[in-house]
C-alpha positions as CSV (number, residue, x, y, z in Angstrom):
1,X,100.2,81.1,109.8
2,X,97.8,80.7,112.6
3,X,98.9,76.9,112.2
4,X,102.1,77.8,113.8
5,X,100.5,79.9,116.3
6,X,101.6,77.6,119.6
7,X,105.5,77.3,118.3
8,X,106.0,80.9,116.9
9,X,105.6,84.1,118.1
10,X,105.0,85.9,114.3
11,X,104.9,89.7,116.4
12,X,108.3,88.8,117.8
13,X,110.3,86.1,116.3
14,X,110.5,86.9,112.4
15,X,113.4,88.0,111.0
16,X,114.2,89.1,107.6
17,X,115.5,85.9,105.6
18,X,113.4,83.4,107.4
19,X,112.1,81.0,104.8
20,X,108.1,80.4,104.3
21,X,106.9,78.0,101.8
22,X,103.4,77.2,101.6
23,X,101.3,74.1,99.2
24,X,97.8,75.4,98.5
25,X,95.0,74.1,96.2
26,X,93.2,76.2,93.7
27,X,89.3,75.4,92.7
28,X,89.1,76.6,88.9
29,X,85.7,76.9,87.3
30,X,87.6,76.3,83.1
31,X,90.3,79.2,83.2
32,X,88.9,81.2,85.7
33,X,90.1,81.0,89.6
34,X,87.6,80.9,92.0
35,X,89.8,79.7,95.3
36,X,91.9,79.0,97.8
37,X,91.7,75.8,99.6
38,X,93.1,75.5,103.2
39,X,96.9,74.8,103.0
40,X,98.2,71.4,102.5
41,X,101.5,71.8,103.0
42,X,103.5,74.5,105.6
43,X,107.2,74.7,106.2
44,X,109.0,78.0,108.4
45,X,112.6,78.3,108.6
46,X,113.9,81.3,111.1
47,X,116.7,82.5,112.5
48,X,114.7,82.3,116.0
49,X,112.5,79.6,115.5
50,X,114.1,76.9,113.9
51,X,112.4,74.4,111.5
52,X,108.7,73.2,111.3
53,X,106.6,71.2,108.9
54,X,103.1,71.0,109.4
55,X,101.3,68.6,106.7
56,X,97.7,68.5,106.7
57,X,95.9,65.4,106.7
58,X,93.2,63.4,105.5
59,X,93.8,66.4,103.1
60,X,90.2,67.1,102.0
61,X,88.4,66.7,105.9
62,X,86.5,69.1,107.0
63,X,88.2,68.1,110.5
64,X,91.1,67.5,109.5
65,X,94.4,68.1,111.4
66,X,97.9,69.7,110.9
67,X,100.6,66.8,111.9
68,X,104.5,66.9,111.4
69,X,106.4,65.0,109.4
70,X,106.6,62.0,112.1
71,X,103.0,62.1,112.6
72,X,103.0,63.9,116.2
73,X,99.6,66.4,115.6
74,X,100.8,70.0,116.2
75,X,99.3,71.7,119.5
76,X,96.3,73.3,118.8
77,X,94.9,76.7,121.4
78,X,91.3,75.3,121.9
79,X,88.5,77.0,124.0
80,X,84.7,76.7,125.1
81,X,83.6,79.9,123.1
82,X,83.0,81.3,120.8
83,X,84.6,78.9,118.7
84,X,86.4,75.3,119.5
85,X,89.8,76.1,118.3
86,X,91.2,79.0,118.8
87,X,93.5,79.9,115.3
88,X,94.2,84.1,115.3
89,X,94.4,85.0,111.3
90,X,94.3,89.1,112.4
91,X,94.8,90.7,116.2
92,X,93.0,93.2,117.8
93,X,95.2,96.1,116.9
94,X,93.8,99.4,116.5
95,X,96.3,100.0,114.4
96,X,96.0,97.6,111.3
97,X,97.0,98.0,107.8
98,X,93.7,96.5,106.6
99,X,94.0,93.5,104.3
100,X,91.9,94.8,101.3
101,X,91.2,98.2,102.0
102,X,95.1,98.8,102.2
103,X,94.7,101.4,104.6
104,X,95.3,102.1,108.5
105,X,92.0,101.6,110.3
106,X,91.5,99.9,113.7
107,X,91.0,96.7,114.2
108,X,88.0,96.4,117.3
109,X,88.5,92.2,118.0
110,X,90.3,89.2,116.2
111,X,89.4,87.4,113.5
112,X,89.1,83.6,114.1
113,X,89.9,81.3,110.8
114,X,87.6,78.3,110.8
115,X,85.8,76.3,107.3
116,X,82.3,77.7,106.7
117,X,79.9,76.0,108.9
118,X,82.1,75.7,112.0
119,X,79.3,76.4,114.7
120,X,79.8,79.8,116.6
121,X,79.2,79.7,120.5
122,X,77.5,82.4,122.4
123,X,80.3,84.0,124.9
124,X,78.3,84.5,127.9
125,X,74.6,84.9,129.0
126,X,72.6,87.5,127.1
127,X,70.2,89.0,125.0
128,X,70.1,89.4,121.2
129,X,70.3,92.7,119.7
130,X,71.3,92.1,116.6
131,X,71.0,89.7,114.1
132,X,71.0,91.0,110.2
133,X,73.7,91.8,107.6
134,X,75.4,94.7,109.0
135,X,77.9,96.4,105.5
136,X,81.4,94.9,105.5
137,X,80.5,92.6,108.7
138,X,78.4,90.9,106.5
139,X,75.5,88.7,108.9
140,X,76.4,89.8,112.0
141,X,74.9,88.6,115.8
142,X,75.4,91.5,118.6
143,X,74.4,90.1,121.9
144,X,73.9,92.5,124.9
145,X,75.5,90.8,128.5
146,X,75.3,92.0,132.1
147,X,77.9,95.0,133.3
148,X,77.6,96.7,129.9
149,X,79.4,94.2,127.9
150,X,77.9,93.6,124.3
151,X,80.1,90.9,121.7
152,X,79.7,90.7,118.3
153,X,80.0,87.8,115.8
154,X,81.0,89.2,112.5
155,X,81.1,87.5,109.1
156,X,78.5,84.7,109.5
157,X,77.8,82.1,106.4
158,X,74.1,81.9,108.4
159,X,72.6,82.4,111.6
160,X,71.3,79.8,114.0
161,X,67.8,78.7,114.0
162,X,65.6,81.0,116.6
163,X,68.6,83.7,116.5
164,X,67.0,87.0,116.2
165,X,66.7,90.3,117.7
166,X,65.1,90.3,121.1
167,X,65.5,86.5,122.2
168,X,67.7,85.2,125.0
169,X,71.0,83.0,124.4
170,X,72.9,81.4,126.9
171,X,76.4,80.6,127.4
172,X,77.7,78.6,124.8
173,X,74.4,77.9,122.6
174,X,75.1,77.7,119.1
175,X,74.0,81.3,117.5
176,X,75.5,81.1,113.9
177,X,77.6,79.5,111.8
178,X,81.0,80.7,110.3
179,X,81.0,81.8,107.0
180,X,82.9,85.1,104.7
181,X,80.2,87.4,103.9
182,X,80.7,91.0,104.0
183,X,84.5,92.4,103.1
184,X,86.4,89.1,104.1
185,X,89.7,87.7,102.4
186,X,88.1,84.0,103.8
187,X,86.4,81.9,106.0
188,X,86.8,83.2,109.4
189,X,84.6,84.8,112.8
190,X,85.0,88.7,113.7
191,X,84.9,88.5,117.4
192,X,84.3,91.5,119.2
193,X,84.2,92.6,122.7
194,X,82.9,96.0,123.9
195,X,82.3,97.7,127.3
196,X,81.1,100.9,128.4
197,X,81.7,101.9,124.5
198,X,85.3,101.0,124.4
199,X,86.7,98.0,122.6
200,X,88.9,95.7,124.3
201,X,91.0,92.6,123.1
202,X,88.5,89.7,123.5
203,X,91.1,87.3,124.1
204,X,91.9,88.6,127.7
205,X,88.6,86.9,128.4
206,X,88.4,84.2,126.8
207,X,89.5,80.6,128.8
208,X,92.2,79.2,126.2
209,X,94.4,75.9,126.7
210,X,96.8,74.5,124.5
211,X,96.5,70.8,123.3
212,X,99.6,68.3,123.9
213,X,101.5,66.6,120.4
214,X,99.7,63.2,120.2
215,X,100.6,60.8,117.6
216,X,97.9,60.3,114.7
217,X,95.7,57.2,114.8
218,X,97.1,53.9,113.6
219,X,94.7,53.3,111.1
220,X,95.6,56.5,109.0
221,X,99.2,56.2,109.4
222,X,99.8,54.1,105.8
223,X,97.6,56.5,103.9
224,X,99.6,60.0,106.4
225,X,102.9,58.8,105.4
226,X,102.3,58.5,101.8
227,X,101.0,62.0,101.7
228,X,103.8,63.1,103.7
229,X,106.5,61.6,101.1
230,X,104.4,63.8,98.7
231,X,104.0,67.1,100.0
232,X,108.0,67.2,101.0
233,X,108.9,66.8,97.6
234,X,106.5,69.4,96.4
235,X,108.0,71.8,99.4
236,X,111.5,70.9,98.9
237,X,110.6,71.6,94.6
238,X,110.5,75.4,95.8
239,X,113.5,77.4,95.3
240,X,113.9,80.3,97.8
241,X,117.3,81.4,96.8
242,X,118.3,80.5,100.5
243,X,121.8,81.5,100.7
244,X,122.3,81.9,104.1
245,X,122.1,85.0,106.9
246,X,121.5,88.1,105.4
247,X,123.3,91.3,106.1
248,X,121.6,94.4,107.7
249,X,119.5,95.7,105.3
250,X,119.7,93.7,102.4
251,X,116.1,91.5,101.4
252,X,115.7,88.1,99.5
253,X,113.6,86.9,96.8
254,X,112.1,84.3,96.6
255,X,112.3,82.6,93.2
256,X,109.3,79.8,93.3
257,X,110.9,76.2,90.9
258,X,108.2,74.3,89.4
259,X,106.3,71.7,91.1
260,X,107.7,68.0,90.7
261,X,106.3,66.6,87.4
262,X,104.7,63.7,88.6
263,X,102.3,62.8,91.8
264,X,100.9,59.9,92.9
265,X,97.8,58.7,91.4
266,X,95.6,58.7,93.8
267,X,96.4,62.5,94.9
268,X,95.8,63.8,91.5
269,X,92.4,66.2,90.9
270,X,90.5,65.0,88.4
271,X,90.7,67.7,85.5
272,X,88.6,70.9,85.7
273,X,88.2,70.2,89.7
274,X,91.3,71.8,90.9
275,X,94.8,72.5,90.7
276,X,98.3,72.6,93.1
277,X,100.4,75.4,93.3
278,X,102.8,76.5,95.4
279,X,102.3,80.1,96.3
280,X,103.5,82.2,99.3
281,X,101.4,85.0,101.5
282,X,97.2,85.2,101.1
283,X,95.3,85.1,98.3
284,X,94.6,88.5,97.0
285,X,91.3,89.8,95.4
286,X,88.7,92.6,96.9
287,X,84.9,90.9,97.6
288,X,82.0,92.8,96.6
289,X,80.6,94.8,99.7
290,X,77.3,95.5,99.3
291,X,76.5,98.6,101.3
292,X,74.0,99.4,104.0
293,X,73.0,101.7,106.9
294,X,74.2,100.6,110.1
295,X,74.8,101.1,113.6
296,X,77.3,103.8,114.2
297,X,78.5,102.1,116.7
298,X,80.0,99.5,114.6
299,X,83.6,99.8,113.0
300,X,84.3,98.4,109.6
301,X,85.7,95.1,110.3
């Protein structure tokens, strides 16, 4: 839902019988799931936010984008460091139910959702004094900055060439690269930020702007349309039971229709590669943590 991050305020503006419908892709290795691809296809309906669409497109880039169904790109929250664009999957909440663990344990920084191999920026000036698999942070980079301020970058795919314990790092210099090792539910960057040995919400220091709508490029408009004609039909094949407001109290379920029976050709997997579903909320499933001793300092993520 981080897609929707610059329209809707998820802490704020949900309401029970809002509508969420979501097209993802599942990698399959025979009969056996092995994934979640990135959503394809994202469409919210509340009481407080209205309607929005967000179709992503070319649907297999690693930079792709998330447009509406006119073509106008969504705005995106973009930054410096420690990553390009800004998309919160988790808060810093030192409350959390944790995602796997099921239970209430703080969370000491934001996770960041990027594809593995998005390159992770130092925040600031600093010296390295980490740089190892750390338990259920899985490869982990602790840098030590001026005034007593140490971040941490938590859930690495691999670490930057030179990156290791004792060297200086500068603002912005590539130290690792995004990845979902340790007890992750996906690709995405821990980000932490601690001072004086309290944690803090790194995103009251972080310089953040919001991109403008812009329409997509000519040249992929034929190919953005037909998809878009597509991924409607799939959305619009999901039946939520919408009946309208909902009295005080009472819930809805959804009931999810199958998926329209045929596709266009050239959006169909070839067999054994993948297939389309149309599911609502995360995927679920616990990843093996393989355990260590650690810094005490460090909180499970």
């Amino acid at each position: 839902m981080e897609i929707f991050g610059p329209y809707i305020d998820f802490a704020a503006d949900t309401r029970d019988g809002d509508i969420f419908k979501v097209i993802v892709a599942a990698e399959w290795l025979g009969e056996r799931f092995i994934s979640y691809d990135a959503p394809q296809a994202i469409y919210y309906k509340g009481a407080r936010t209205g309607e929005i669409t967000a179709i992503r497109f070319p649907p297999d880039a690693e930079n792709a984008k998330y447009y509406k169904p006119d073509g106008m790109a969504l705005k995106e929250i973009i930054s410096d460091v420690p990553l390009k664009t800004i998309r919160v999957t988790s808060p810093f909440n030192l409350g959390r139910l944790h995602p796997i663990l099921k239970v209430r344990k703080p969370h000491n920084g934001v996770d960041l959702a990027a594809p593995i191999g998005t390159p992770v920026y130092a925040f600031a000036d600093g010296v390295v004094r980490v740089a190892g698999e750390r338990g259920a942070m899985g490869n982990m980079v602790q840098i030590d900055h001026s005034g007593q301020v140490s971040t941490y970058y938590g859930h690495l795919h691999r670490f930057a060439s030179g990156i290791k314990g004792g060297v200086r790092v500068r603002r912005g210099q590539v130290i690792g690269y995004v990845g979902s090792t340790g007890r992750s539910t996906g690709p995405h960057l821990h980000f932490g930020y601690r001072k004086k040995n309290a944690w803090f919400d790194p995103m009251k220091f972080l310089s953040i702007k919001t991109t403008n709508e812009k329409m997509i490029v000519t040249s992929l408009k034929e190919g953005f349309f037909r998809r878009v004609k597509t991924m409607l039909a799939f959305l619009d094949a999901i039946d939520t039971g919408e009946k309208g407001p909902l009295a005080p109290g009472q819930r809805q379920d959804e009931v999810t229709a199958p998926l329209p029976a045929e596709k266009e050709k050239e959006e169909t997997p070839e067999a054994g590669e993948e297939k389309t579903e149309a599911t609502k909320g995360d995927k679920e499933g616990e990843k093996t943590e393989k355990r260590t001793n650690w810094n005490s300092e460090w909180q499970d993520d």
